[in-house]
C-alpha positions as CSV (number, residue, x, y, z in Angstrom):
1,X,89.8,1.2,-34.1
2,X,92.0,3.4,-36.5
3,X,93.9,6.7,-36.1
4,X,90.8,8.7,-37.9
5,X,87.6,7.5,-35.7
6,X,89.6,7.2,-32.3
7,X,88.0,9.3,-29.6
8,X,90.4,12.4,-28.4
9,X,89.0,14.7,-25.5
10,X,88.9,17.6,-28.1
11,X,85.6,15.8,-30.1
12,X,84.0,17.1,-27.3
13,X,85.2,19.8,-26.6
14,X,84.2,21.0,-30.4
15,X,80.8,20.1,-29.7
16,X,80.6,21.5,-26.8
17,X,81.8,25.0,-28.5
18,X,80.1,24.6,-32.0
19,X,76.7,24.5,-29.3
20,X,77.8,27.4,-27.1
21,X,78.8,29.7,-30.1
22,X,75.6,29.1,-32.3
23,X,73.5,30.1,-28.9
24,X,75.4,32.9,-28.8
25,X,74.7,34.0,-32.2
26,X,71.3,33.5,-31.6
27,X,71.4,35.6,-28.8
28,X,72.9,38.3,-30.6
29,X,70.6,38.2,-33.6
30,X,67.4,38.0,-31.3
31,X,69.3,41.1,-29.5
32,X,69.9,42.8,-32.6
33,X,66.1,42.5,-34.2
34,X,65.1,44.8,-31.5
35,X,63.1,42.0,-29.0
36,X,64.0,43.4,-25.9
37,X,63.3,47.0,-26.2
38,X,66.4,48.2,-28.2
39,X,66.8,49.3,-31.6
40,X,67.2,47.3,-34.6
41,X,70.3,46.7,-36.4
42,X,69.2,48.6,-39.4
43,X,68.0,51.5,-36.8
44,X,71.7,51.6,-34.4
45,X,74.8,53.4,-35.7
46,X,72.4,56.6,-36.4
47,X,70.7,54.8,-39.5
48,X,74.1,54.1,-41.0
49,X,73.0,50.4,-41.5
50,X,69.7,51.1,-43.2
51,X,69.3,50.5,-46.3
52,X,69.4,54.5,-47.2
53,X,72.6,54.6,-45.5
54,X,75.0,53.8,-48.4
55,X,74.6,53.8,-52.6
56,X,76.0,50.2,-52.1
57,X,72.8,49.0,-49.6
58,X,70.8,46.3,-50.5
59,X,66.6,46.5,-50.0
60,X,65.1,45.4,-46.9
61,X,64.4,42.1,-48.4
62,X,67.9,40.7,-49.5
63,X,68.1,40.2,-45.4
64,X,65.8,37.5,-45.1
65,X,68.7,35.5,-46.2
66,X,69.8,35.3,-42.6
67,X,66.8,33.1,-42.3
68,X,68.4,30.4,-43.9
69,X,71.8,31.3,-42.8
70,X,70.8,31.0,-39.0
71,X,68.6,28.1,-39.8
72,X,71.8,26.3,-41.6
73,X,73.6,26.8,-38.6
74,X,71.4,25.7,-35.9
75,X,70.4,22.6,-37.9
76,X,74.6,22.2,-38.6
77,X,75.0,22.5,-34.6
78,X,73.0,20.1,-33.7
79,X,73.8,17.3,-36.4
80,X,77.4,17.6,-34.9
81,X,76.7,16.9,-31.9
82,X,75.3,13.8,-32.1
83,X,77.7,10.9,-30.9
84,X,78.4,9.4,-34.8
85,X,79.8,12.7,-36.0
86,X,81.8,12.9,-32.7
87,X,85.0,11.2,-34.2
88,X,84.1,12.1,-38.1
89,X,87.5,13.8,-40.0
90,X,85.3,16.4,-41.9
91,X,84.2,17.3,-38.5
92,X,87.3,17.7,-36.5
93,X,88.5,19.5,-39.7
94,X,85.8,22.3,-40.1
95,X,84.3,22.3,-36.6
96,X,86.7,24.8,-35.2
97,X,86.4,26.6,-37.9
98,X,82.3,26.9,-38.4
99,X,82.1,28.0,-34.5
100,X,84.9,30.6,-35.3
101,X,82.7,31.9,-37.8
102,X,79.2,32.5,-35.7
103,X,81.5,33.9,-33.3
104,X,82.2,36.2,-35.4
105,X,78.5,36.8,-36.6
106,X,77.5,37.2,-33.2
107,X,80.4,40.1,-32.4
108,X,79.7,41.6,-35.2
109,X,75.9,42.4,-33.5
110,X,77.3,43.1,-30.8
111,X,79.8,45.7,-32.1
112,X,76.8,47.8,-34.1
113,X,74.7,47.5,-30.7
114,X,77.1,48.7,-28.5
115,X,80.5,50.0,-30.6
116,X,81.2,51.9,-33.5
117,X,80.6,52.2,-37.2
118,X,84.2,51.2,-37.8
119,X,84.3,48.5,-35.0
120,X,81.3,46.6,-37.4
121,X,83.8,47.1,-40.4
122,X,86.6,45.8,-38.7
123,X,85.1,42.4,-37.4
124,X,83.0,41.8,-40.4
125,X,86.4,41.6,-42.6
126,X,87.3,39.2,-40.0
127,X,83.8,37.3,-40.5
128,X,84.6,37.1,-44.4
129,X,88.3,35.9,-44.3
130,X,86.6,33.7,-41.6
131,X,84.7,32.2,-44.2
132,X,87.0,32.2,-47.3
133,X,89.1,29.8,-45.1
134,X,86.1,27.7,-43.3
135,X,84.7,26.9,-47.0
136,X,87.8,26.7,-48.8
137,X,88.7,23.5,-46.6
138,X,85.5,22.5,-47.1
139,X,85.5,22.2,-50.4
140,X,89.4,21.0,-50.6
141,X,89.6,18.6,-47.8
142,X,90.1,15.0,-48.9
143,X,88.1,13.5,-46.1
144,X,84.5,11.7,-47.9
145,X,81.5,13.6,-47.3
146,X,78.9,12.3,-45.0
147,X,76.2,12.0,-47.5
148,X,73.6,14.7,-48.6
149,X,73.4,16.3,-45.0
150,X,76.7,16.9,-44.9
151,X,77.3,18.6,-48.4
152,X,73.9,21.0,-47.3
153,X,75.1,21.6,-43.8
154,X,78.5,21.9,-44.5
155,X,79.3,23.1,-47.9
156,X,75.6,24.6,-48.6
157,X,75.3,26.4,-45.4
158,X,78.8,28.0,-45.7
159,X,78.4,28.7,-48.8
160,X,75.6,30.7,-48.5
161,X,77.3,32.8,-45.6
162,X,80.3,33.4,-47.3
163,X,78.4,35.1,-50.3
164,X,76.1,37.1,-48.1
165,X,78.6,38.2,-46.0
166,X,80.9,39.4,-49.3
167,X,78.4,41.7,-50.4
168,X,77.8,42.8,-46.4
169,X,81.5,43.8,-46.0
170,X,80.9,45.9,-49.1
171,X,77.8,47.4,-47.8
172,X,79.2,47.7,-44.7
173,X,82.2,49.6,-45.5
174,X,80.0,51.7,-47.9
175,X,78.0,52.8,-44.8
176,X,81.2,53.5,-42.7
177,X,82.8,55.8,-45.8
178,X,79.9,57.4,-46.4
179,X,79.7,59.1,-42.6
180,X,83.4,60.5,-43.0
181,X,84.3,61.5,-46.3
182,X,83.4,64.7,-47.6
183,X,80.1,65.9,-49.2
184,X,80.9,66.8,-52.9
185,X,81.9,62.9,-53.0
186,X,78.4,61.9,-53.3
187,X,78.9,63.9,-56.6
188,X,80.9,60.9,-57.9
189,X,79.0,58.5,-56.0
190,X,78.0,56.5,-59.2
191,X,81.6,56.3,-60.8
192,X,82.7,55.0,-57.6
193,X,79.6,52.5,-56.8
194,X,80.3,51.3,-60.3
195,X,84.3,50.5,-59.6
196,X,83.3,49.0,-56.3
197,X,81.2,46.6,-58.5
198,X,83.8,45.7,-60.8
199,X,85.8,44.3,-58.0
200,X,82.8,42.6,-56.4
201,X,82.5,40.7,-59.5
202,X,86.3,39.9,-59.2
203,X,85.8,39.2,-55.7
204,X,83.4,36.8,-56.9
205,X,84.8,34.7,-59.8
206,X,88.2,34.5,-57.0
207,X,86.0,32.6,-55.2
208,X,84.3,30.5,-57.4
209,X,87.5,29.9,-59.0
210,X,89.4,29.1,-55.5
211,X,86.6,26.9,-54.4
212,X,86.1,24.5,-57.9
213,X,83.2,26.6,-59.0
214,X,80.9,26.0,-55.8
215,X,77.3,27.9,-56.7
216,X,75.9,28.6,-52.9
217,X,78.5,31.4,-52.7
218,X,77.8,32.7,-55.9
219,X,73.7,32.3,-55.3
220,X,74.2,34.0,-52.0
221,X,76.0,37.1,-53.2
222,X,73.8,37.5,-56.7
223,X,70.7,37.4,-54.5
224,X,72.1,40.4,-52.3
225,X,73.3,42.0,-56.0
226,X,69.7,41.8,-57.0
227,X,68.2,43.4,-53.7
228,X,71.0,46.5,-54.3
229,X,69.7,46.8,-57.6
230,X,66.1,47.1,-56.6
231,X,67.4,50.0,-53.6
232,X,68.7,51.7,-56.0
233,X,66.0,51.9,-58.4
234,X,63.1,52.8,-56.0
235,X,64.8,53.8,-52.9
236,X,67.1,56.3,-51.7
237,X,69.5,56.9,-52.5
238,X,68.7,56.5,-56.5
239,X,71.2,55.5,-58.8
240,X,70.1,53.9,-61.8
241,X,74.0,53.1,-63.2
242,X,74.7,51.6,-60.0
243,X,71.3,49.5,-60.2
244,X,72.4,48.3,-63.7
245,X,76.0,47.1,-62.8
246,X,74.7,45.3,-59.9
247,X,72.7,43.4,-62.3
248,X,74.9,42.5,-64.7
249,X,77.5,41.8,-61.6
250,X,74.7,39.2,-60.3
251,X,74.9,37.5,-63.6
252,X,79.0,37.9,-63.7
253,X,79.0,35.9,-60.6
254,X,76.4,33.9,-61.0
255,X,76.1,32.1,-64.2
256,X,79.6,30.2,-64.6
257,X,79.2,28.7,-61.3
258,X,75.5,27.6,-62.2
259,X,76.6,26.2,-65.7
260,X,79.7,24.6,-64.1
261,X,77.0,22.7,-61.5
262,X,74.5,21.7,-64.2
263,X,77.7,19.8,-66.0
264,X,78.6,18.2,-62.9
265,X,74.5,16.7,-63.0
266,X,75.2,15.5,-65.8
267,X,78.2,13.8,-65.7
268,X,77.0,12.4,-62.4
269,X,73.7,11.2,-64.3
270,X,75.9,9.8,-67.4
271,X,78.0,8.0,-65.1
């Protein structure tokens, strides 16, 4: 038995924590979607979180992305704990890091439940740089990939939360701002939305460039780009410039990534 599959007392131990952190995400996400009585996320924080709350708020829809998200993980915490992933590299390398991250998902509900706007700011930067290190050693570590479920699980999964939760840190903050600057802002409230968009798209060619042109981020954070755009057409608050950008944002981010992918099928399928 070599140096990489010999058993050390910490394989179980990550386990044992990837397990207890996704139940206590769960926990917080069944908490926050109002089942025992309280409030909704989108209802606490005096409707700061709804999708009215901010020009840069997404439509109702763009959420159901958590469905896969939380779906990812589960499936990811249970795949890792079975006994032949115990000693796996990939696993002792990104295991850590994966339960640091629905830690942080789960605190984050648990900030807007029971602390303040700028509490759910704070930790939700946290959750981002969380995952702009979790999927960069993903995607950079040299250790072989345990077939298909571990490129969904690990790479897919992460992927997908990293992009979300880029464009939920902007919203996020957007619904924090919006509560303390002054009025006669909101007269400038396109210019600015636009700007913040610009950087988004920067934000998200960094990480497609950082991360060898992954697409789940980028298919992640276009989806949440698109669901903006639809707010801001036919919700409140309107903003038609601010519905266009985030369109042509989606694409910014989007499209390189997804031609990069397609090139890598068909090199694969050459080969």
């Amino acid at each position: 038995m070599n140096a990489a599959t010999q058993w050390r007392g910490s394989d179980l131990a990550r386990q044992i924590v990837v397990l207890s952190t996704v139940s206590f995400m769960l926990i917080a996400a069944v908490i926050g979607a109002g089942a025992f009585g309280n409030s909704a996320v989108q209802d606490q924080q005096g409707g700061a979180l709804n999708t009215d709350g901010s020009y840069l708020a997404p439509a109702g829809p763009a959420f159901s992305i958590w469905s896969v998200i939380y779906l990812g993980l589960i499936a990811y915490a249970i795949w890792q704990a079975l006994p032949g992933q115990r000693t796996n590299a990939r696993q002792r390398a990104l295991g850590w890091l994966i339960a640091l991250t629905m830690s942080l998902n789960g605190l984050w509900l648990v900030a807007a439940r029971f602390g303040t706007l700028l509490l759910t700011v704070v930790v939700i930067v946290l959750l981002l740089a969380a995952l702009c290190w979790t999927f960069r050693v993903a995607v950079a570590t040299r250790e072989p990939r345990d077939g298909v479920v571990d490129s969904v699980l690990i790479d897919g999964v992460t992927g997908l939360h990293l992009g979300w939760v880029t464009l939920a840190t902007v919203a996020n903050a957007a619904a924090w701002l919006t509560t303390i600057v002054p009025a006669e802002w909101e007269n400038a409230a396109d210019a600015i939305g636009i700007a913040v968009l610009i950087v988004v798209a920067l934000i998200g060619l960094s990480i497609a460039w950082r991360t060898a042109w992954r697409v789940t981020p980028a298919l992640a954070l276009a989806w949440g780009l698109s669901w903006l755009a639809v707010e801001r057409f036919s919700g409140e608050p309107q903003s038609a410039p601010i519905g266009v950008t985030a369109i042509i944002v989606a694409a910014i981010v989007l499209v390189p990534p997804a031609i990069v992918s397609v090139l890598r099928l068909v090199r694969r399928s050459v080969d």
